[in-house]
C-alpha positions as CSV (number, residue, x, y, z in Angstrom):
1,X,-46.4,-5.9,-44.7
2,X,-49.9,-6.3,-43.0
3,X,-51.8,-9.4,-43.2
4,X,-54.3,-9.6,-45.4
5,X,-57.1,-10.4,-43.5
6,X,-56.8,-7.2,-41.3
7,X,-60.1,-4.2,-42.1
8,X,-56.9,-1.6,-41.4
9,X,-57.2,1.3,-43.9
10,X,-54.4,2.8,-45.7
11,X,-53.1,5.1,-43.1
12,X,-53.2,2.7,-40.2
13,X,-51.1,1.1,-43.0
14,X,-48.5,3.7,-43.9
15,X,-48.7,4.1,-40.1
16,X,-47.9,0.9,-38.9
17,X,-45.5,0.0,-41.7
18,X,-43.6,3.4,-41.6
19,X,-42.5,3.8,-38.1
20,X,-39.1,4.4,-36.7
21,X,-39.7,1.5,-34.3
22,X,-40.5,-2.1,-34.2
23,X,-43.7,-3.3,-33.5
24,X,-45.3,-6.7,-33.5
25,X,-49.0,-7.9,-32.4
26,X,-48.8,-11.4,-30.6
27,X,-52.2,-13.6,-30.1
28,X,-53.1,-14.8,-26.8
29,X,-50.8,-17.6,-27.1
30,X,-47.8,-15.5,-27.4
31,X,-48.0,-16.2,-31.4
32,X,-46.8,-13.0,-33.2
33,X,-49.6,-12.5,-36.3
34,X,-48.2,-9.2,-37.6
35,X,-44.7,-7.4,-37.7
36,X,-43.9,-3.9,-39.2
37,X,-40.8,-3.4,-41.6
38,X,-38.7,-1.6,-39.1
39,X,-39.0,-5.3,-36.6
40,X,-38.3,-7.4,-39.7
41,X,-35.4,-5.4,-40.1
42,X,-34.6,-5.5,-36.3
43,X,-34.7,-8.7,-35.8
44,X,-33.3,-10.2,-39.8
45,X,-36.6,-12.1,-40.1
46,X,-39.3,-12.5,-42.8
47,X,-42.6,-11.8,-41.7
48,X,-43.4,-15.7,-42.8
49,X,-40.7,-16.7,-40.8
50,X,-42.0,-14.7,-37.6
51,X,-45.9,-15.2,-38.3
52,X,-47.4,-18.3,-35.6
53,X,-44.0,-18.2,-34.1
54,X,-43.9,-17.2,-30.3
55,X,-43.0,-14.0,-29.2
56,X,-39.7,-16.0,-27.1
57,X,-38.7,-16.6,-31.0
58,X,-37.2,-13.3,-30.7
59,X,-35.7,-13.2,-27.0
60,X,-32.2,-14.7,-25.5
61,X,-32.7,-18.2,-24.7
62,X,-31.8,-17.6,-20.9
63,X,-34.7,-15.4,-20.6
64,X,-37.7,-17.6,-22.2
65,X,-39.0,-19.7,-19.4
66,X,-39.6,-16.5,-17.4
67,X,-40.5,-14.5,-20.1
68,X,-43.5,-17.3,-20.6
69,X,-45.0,-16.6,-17.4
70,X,-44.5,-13.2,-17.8
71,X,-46.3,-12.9,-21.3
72,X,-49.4,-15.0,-20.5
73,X,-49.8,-12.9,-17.3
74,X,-50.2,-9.8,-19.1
75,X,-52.3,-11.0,-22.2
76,X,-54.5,-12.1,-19.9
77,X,-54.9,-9.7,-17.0
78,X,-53.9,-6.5,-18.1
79,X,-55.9,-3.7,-19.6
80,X,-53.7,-1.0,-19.7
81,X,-50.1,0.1,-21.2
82,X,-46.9,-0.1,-19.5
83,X,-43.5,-0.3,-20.1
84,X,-42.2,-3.5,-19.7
85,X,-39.0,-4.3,-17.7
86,X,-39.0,-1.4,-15.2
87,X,-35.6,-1.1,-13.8
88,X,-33.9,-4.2,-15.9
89,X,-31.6,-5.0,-18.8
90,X,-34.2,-5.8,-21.3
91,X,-32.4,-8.2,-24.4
92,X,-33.6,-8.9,-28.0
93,X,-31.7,-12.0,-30.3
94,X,-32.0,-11.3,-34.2
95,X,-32.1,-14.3,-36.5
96,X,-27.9,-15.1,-36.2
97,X,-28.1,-15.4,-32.5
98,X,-26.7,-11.4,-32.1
99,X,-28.5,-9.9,-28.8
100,X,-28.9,-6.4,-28.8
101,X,-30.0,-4.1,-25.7
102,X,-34.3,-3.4,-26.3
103,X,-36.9,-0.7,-24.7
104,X,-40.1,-2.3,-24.7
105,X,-43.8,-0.5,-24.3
106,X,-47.0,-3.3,-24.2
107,X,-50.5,-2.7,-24.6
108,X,-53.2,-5.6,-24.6
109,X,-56.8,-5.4,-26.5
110,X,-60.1,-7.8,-27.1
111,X,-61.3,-8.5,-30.3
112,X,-64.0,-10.8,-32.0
113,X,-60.9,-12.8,-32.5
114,X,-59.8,-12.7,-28.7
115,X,-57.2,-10.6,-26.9
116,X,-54.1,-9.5,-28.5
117,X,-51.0,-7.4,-27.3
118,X,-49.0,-5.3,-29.2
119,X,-45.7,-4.4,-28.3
120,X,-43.3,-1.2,-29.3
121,X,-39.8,-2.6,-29.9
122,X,-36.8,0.6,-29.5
123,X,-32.9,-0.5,-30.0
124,X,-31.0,1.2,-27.8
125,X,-27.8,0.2,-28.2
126,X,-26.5,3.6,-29.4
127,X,-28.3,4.7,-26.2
128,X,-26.3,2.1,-23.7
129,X,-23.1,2.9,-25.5
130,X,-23.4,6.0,-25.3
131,X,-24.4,5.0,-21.5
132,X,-21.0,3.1,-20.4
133,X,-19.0,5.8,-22.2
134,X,-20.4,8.0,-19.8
135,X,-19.9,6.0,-16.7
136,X,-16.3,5.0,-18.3
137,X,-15.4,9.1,-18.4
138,X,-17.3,9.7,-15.0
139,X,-15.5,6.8,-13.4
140,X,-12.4,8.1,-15.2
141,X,-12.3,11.3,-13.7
142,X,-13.7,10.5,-10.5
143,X,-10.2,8.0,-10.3
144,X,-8.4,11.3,-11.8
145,X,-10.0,13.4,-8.9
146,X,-9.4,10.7,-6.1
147,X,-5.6,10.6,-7.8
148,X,-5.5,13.9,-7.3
149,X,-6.9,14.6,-4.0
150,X,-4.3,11.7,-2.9
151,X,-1.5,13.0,-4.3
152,X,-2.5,16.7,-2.7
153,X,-2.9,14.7,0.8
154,X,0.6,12.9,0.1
155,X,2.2,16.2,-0.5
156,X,1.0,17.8,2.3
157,X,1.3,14.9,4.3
158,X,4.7,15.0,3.3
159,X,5.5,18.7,3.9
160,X,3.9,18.3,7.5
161,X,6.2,15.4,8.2
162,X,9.0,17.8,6.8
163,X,8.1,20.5,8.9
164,X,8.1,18.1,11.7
165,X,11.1,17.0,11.3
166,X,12.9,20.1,11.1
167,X,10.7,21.5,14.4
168,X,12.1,18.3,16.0
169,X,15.6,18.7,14.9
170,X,15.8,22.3,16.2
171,X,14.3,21.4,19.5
172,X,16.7,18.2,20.1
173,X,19.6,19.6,18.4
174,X,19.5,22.6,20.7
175,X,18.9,20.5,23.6
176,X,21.7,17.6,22.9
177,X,24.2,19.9,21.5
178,X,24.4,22.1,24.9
179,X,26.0,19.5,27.4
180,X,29.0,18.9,24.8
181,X,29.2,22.0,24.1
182,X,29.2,23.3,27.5
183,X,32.1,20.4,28.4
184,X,34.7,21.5,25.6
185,X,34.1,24.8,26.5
186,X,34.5,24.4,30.4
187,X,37.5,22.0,29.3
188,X,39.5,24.1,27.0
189,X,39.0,27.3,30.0
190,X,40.4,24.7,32.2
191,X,42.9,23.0,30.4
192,X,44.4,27.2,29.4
193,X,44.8,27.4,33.4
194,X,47.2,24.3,33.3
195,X,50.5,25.9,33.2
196,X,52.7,23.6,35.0
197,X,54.3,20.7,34.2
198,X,53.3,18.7,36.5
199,X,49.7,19.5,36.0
200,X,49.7,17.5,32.5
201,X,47.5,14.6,34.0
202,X,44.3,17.2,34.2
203,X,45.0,18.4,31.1
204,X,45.1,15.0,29.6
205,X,41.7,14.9,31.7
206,X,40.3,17.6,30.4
207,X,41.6,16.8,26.5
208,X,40.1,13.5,26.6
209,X,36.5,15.0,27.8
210,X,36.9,17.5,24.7
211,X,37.8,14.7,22.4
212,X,34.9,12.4,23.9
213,X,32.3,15.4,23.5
214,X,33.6,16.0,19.9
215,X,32.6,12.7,19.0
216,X,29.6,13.0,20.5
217,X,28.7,16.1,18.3
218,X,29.9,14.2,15.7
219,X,27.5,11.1,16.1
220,X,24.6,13.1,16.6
221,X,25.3,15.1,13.6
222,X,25.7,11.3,11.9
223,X,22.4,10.5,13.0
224,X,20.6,13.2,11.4
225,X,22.5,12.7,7.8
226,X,21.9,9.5,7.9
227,X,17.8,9.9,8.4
228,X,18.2,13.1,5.9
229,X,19.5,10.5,3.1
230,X,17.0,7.5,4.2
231,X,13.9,9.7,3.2
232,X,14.8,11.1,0.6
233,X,15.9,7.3,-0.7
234,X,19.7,8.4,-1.4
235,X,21.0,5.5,0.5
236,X,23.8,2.8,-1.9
237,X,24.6,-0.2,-1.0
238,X,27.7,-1.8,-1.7
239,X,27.5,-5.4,-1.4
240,X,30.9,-7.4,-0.7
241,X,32.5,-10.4,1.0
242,X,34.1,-9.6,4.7
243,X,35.2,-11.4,7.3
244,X,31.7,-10.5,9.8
245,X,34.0,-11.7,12.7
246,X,36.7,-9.5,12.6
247,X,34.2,-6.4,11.9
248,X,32.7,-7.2,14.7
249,X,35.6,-7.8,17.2
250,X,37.1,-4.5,15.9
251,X,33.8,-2.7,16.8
252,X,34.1,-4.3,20.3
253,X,37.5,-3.7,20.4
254,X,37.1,0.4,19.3
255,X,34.5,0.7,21.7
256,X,36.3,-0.5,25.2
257,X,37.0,3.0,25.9
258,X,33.1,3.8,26.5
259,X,32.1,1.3,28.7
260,X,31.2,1.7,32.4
261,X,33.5,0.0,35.4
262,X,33.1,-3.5,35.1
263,X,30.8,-3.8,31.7
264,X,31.8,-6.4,29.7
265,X,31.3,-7.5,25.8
266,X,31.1,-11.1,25.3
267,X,31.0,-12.2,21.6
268,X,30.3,-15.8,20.1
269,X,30.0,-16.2,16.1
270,X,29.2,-20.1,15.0
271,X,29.1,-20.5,11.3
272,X,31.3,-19.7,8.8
273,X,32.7,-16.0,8.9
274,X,33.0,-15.0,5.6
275,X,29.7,-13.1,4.0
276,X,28.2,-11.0,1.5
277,X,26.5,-7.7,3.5
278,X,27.1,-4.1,3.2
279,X,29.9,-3.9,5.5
280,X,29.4,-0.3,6.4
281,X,25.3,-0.4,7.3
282,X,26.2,-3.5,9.4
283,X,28.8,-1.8,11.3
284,X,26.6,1.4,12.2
285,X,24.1,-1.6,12.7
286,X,26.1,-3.2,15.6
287,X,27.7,0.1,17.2
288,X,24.2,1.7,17.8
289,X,23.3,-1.6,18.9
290,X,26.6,-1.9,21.3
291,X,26.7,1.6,22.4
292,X,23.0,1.2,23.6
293,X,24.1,-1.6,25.3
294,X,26.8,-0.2,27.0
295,X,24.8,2.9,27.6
296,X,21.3,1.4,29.3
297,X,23.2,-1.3,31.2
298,X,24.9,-0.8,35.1
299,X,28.1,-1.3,35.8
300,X,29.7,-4.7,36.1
301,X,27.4,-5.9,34.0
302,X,27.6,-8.0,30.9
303,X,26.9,-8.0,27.1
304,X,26.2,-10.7,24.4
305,X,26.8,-10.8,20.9
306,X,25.7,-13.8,19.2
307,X,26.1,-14.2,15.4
308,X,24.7,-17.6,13.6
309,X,25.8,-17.6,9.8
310,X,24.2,-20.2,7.6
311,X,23.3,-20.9,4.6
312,X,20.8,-18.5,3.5
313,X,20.3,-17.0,6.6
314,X,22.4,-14.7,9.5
315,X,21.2,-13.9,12.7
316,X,22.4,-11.1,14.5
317,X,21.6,-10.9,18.8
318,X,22.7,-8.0,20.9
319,X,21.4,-8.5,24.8
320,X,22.0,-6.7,27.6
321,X,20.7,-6.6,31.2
322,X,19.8,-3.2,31.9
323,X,16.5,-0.5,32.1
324,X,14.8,-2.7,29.8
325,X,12.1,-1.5,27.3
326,X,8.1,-1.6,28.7
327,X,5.8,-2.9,26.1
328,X,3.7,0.9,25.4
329,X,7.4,1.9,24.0
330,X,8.1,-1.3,22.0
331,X,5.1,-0.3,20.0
332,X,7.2,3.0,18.9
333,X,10.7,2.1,19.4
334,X,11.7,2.5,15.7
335,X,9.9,5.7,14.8
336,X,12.2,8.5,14.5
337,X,13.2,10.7,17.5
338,X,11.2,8.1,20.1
339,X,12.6,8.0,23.3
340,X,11.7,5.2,26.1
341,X,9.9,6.8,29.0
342,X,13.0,5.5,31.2
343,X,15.5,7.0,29.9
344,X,14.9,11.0,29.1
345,X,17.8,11.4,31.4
346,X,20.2,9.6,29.2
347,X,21.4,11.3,26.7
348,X,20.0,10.8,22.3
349,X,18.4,11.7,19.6
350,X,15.9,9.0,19.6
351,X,16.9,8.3,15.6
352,X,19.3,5.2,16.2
353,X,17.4,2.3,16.5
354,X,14.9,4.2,13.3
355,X,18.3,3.9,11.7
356,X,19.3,0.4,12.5
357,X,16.0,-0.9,11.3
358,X,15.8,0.9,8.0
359,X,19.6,-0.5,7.3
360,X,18.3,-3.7,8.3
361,X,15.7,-3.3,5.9
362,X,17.7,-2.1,2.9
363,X,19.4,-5.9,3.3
364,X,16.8,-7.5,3.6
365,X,17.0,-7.6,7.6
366,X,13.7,-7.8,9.8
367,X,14.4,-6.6,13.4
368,X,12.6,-7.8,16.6
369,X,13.0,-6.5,20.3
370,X,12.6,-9.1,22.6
371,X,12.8,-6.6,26.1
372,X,10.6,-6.4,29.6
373,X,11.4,-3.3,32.6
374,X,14.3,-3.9,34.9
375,X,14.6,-7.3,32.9
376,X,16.9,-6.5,30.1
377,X,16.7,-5.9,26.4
378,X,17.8,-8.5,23.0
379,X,17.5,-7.0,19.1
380,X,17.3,-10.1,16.8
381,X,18.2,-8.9,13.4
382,X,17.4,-11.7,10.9
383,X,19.1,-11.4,7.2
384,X,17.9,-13.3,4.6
385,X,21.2,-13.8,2.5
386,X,18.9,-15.0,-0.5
387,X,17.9,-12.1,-1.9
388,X,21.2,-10.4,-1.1
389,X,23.2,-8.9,-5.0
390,X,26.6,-10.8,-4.7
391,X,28.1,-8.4,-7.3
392,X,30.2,-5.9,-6.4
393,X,28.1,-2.7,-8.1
394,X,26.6,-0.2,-6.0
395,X,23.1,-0.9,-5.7
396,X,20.5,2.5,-5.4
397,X,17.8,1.2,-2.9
398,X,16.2,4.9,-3.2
């Protein structure tokens, strides 16, 4: 498909005409005067169609005012080959307005006619395809390797935190369980050298330290099921309607025999009583929260609770006047086994208040600690009742 008025022989001919890639000669007006089969085919024009058309005929219509500059540039100036588009996404538009991805090689030459450029046009859309499925798979795997290498860090993330917790349940657990321990021991000797009758009172003594120390045990022991089945998520709710008031006057109530000479528990509940909670998270809730209390506070000293129940909403304030909490150990007061730095001679396990804020959490409680030294502490525990089940089932937050 050469023009005729071109002196070419018949192997510049077969040349030209048999190629495997496109090529077109464009005047020095960007008008294209000859096209090879394989760009007639490219591009789904006739060589009439193409022939004193522009060279921009053939590019994306974004692309054409730049390309213009561009073209008359190198027509004129250059005298050498060069790929064109170093480092861009080069675009070709066949005759129904399909683009397809092009790799383009110009030349420019001087005839008696004037100076031409011809241009080498390569389709490489197989090529680019063949391209993004090659980033898609490296991408792929490198998501597959980063999943990996995360759930590898998790794990042993995980097993460290196990091992941690263990290595702190041995060292607390041998250090908690030794003053109980010690007392029913030194009790029960004692109480065994009671014989008379009227040396019952100091047996009574001693019974009651052994029954106090028991439940001590026993509450530690608590503490560390309790954190076993929050991480590993085995913790059920069951959601029901109680009278809040009378739970929390028979916690106060239960808990008179554990306060110090003159402590006292005042407790004010405005709203109505009735509400829908997980009665037995809210009661370990408000005896760690008491017991605390009662435990960090002098003697003749008082206690607040304050509930406000309404619609929606229930706030829950415990406040006391004792040690207080400095602010570097508000920053870690609900990790497990943290311990203020003013109290390591009070006895704990340092998982109660991690306890109390993870029931919190499970409905739908967020905990605050309003606290300064020597000043006093006050845990806020606000429920939002909204989001709260209000059908009997038991409910796996795990």
């Amino acid at each position: 498909m050469l023009s005729t008025d071109t002196n070419n022989n018949e192997e510049l001919k077969a040349l030209f005409n048999n190629a495997a890639i496109g090529i077109l000669t464009v005047d020095q007006h960007g008008k294209i005067t000859l096209a090879n089969d394989f760009a007639i085919k490219q591009f789904g024009y006739s060589l009439e169609e193409l022939r004193g058309n522009t060279i921009e005929l053939l590019i994306p219509q974004r692309f054409r005012g730049k390309h213009v500059n561009h073209r008359e540039g190198f027509i004129n100036k250059s005298t050498h080959s060069r790929p064109m588009g170093l480092g861009l996404d080069l675009y070709g538009q066949k005759k129904d307005g399909t683009e397809f991805p092009v790799e383009v090689s110009i030349s420019s030459y001087e005839t008696d006619s004037g100076r031409f450029a011809i241009a080498f046009i390569n389709d490489i859309t197989i090529r680019k395809e063949s391209e993004e499925a090659l980033k898609d798979l490296n991408a792929q795997l490198e998501q597959k390797v980063k999943d990996r290498t995360q759930s590898l860090s998790d794990a042993l993330e995980k097993e460290k935190e196990l091992n941690e917790l263990k290595s702190r349940f041995v060292s607390i657990a041998s250090h908690e369980f030794r003053t109980p321990l010690s007392t029913i021991l030194s009790s029960a000797y004692l109480i065994s050298r009671y014989n008379k009758t009227e040396e019952q009172s100091n047996r009574d003594k001693h019974i009651a330290r052994i029954v106090s120390s028991v439940n001590m045990l026993n509450d530690i022991l608590n503490d560390f099921l309790s954190v076993g089945k929050i991480e590993e998520g085995k913790i059920q709710l069951r959601i029901t309607e109680f009278n809040m008031k009378e739970l929390i006057e028979g916690i106060i109530g239960e808990m008179q025999t554990i306060l110090k000479p003159g402590q006292i528990v005042m407790y004010d509940h405005a709203g109505s009583e009735m509400i829908m909670l997980e009665p037995s998270l809210l009661r370990h809730i408000v005896m760690n929260l008491l017991s605390n209390a009662i435990k960090f506070s002098s003697e003749h000293s008082s206690i607040e609770i304050n509930c406000v129940h309404k619609p929606g909403e229930m706030v829950l304030a415990v406040r006391d006047h004792g040690l207080g909490i400095s602010e570097e150990d508000k920053q870690h007061l609900f990790s497990r086994f943290f311990r203020g730095s003013n109290v390591t001679n009070i006895q704990g396990t340092g998982l109660g208040l991690h306890i109390v804020a993870k029931y919190a959490e499970l409905m739908n409680g967020t905990i605050v600690c309003n606290s300064a030294l020597n000043n006093g502490t006050e845990f806020i525990i606000t429920f939002d009742l909204n989001n709260i089940d209000n059908e009997n089932d038991i409910i796996n937050r795990g």
